[in-house]
N, C-alpha and C positions, 0 to 999 in steps of 0.2 A: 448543426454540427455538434457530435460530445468530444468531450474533453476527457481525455485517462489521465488521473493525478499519480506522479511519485510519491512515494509512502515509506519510512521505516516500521520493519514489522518490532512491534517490543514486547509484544506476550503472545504467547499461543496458549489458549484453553483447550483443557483435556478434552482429548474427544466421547465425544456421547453417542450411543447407537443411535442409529437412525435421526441425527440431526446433520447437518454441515460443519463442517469442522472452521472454526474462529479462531481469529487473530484481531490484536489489539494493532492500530497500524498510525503513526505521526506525521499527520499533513504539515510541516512548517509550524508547528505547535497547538494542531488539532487533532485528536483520538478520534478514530471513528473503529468500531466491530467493523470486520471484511470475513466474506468469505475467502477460506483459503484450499478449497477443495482441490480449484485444478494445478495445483501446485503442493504435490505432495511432499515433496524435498526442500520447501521453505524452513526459514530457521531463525530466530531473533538476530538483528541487525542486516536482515537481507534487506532490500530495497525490493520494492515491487510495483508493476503499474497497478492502479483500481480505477476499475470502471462501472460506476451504480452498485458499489458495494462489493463486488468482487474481484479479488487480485487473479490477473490476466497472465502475468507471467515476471520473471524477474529483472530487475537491469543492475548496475556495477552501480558503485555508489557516487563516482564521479558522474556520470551519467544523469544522476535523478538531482546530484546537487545543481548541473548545467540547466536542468530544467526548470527546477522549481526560482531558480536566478532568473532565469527569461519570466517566468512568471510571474514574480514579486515587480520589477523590471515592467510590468505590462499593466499593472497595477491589479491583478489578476487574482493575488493572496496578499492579502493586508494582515 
């Protein structure tokens, strides 16, 4: 089974030809690079799910807080 983690996005780098377009994104106070390709209308402070590195689509920020609670909650993010 995979798991898609909520994420805030806090930077977006400029885009570069011909590479994928990056986002800096906050698991519960871990950074990881995401691709943000299929989401071209992303924008710092959005919430988005990631899944193996790429943000899948967006959700509401209640939303991603309800989740990453059941998470921490599951001992799931420490």
């Amino acid at each position: 089974m995979c798991l898609a983690v909520p994420g805030k996005v806090i930077s977006i780098e400029e885009k570069i030809e011909n590479s994928p377009q990056m986002a800096e994104v906050d698991f519960a106070g871990v950074v990881q690079k995401v691709c943000i390709d299929w989401l071209p209308d992303v924008k710092i402070g959005d919430y988005v799910i990631v899944h193996v590195g790429f943000a899948l689509n967006k959700i509401d920020e209640k939303e991603a807080e309800e989740t990453l609670k059941l998470l921490k909650e599951m001992g799931d993010l420490e």
